[in-house]
N, C-alpha and C positions, 0 to 999 in steps of 0.2 A: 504494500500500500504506500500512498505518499509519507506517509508517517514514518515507515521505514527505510526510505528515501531521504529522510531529513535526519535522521540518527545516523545512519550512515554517513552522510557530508559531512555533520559536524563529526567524526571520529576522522577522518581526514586529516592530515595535516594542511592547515591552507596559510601563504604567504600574505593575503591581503583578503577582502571581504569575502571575494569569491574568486581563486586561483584560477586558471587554465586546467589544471588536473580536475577539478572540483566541477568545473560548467562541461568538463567532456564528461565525466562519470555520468553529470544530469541529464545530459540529454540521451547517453547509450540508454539509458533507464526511466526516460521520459513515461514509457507506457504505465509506471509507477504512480504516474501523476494524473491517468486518466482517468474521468470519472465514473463514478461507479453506476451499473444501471439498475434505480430502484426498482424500475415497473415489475411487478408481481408478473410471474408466467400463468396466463390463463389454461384453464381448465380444457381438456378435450371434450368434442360435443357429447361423446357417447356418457362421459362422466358427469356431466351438469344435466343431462335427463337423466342417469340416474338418481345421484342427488334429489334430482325435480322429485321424481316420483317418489321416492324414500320420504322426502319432507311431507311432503302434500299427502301421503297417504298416513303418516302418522296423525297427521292434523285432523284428517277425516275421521278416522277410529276415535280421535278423543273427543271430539265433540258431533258427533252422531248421534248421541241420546239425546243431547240436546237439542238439536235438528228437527230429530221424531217427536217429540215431547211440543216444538216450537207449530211445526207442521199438524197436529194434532191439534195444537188450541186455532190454530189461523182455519181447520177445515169444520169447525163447530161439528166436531163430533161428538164431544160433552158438554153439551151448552151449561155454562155456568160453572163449571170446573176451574180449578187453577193447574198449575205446571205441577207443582207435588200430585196432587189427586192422581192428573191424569199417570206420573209416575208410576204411584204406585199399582195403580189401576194395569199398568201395561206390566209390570213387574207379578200382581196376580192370578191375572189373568193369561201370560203370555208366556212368562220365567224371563228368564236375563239374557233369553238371546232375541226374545222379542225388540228391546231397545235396538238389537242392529240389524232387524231387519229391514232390507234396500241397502244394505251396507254394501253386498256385491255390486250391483251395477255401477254406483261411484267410483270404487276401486279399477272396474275394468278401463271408466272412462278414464281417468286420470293417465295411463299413457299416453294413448292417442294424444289426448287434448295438450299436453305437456310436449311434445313434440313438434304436433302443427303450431303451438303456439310460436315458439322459440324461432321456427325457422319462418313462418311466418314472418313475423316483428323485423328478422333480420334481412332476408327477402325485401319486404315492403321499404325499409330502410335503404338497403341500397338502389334501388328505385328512383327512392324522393332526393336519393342526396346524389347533387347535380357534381361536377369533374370539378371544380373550381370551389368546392366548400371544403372546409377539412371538417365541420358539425352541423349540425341540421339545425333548422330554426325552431324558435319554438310553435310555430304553425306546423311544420313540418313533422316535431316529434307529435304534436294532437293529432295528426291526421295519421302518423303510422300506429299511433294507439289504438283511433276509431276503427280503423282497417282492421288490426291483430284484431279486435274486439270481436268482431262481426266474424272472423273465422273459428274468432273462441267459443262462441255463443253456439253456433253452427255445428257444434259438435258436442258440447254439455247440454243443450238444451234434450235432445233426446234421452239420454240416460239420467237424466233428472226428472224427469216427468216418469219415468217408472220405477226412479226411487219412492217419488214421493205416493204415486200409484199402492207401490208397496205397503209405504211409511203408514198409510190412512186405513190399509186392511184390518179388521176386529176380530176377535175370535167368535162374535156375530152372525159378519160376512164368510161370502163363500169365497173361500184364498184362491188366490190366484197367484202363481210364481211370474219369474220376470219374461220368461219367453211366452208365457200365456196373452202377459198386457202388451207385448210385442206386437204382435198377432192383430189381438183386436184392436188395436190403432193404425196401424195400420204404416206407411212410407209416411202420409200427409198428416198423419194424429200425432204422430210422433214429436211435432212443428209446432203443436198448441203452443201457446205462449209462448212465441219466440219475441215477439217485438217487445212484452214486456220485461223478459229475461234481457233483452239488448240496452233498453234503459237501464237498467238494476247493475249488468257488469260492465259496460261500453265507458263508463265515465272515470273507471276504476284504473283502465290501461293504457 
C-alpha cells in the first residue's frame, strides 16, 4: 500500500528532501500509490434471485396468518368478529395448518415473479437510458417502475386470487384445492382485479 511506500522512503538514506535514489524507488513503485477500488463486487444474477426468493419466501410464511386472518375480516365472513375470534375460530375449527392454507400458491409464484421482475426493471432500464446519460432521470426511473409494475402485477395477480380463493374456504364450505379454483376461473377469471391490484403495487416500484 502507499503507506508502505512511505516507511520504506523514509528508511532510505536520502541526501536532501527527496534524493534521486528516493524519487527512482517512487516511481518503480508508483502502483503502490494507486488507489484502491472501493466499489463492492456485485452479486451474480442466479445469486440475487436466489436471495430474492429465500427472503421473500421467509417473509410470506411469517406473516401468512396474518394475511388469512386480514383476508377473512375484509370478506365478512364473520360479521362482527374481531382478528383474535376469527383466530381462534380458524385454529378450532381448522388446526394450525389451516392458518396457511393458500400458502402454496404464493410460494410457487414468488419465482416466477422475482425473476421477471428483476430482469424486467433492468431491460426497461436500459431502454429509457439514452447513449449520452451515465443515470436516468427521475421521470425516467417512474416510468421504468410503472413499467416493472404492470409486468409484476401480471403475474401475482393470478396466484393471488387463488390464494385468497383458498384463504376465505370454511370448514362450512365445500373445499376446493388450488387447481380446482384454477379450473373454474378460468384464463380471463384469473385477471379479476387486476386494475385494482395495479393501483395497490404500481406506486410501490
Amino acid at each position: 500500500t502507499g503507506i508502505k511506500l512511505v516507511f520504506l522512503l523514509f528508511d532510505r538514506k536520502k541526501k536532501g528532501f527527496l534524493d534521486n535514489s528516493s524519487y527512482d524507488y517512487m516511481v518503480q513503485n508508483r502502483n503502490l500509490l494507486a488507489p484502491v477500488n472501493s466499489q463492492k463486487p456485485s452479486l451474480a444474477l442466479h445469486y440475487t434471485l436466489l436471495f430474492s426468493q429465500i427472503s421473500a419466501s421467509i417473509g410470506a410464511i411469517s406473516v401468512f396468518p396474518l394475511d388469512k386472518i386480514k383476508t377473512r375480516l375484509q370478506s365478512q365472513l364473520h360479521p362482527g368478529k374481531g382478528p383474535i375470534w376469527i383466530f381462534k375460530h380458524i385454529i378450532t375449527t381448522e388446526g394450525l395448518r389451516g392458518l396457511y392454507k393458500g400458502l402454496g400458491p404464493q410460494l410457487v409464484g414468488i419465482t416466477p415473479e422475482k425473476v421477471l421482475k428483476i430482469t424486467a426493471n433492468d431491460y426497461i432500464r436500459k431502454k429509457l437510458k439514452r447513449p449520452d446519460q451515465k443515470e436516468l432521470s427521475l421521470s425516467q426511473e417512474a416510468l421504468a417502475g410503472i413499467l416493472t409494475g404492470v409486468v409484476q402485477v401480471s403475474i401475482t395477480n393470478p396466484y393471488e386470487l387463488v390464494k385468497i380463493r383458498l384463504q376465505v374456504q370454511t370448514v362450512e364450505a365445500q373445499k376446493k384445492n388450488a387447481l380446482q379454483i384454477v379450473k373454474e376461473l378460468g384464463l380471463i377469471g384469473m385477471y379479476k382485479g387486476l386494475s385494482a391490484t395495479m393501483f395497490r403495487d404500481i406506486p410501490f416500484n
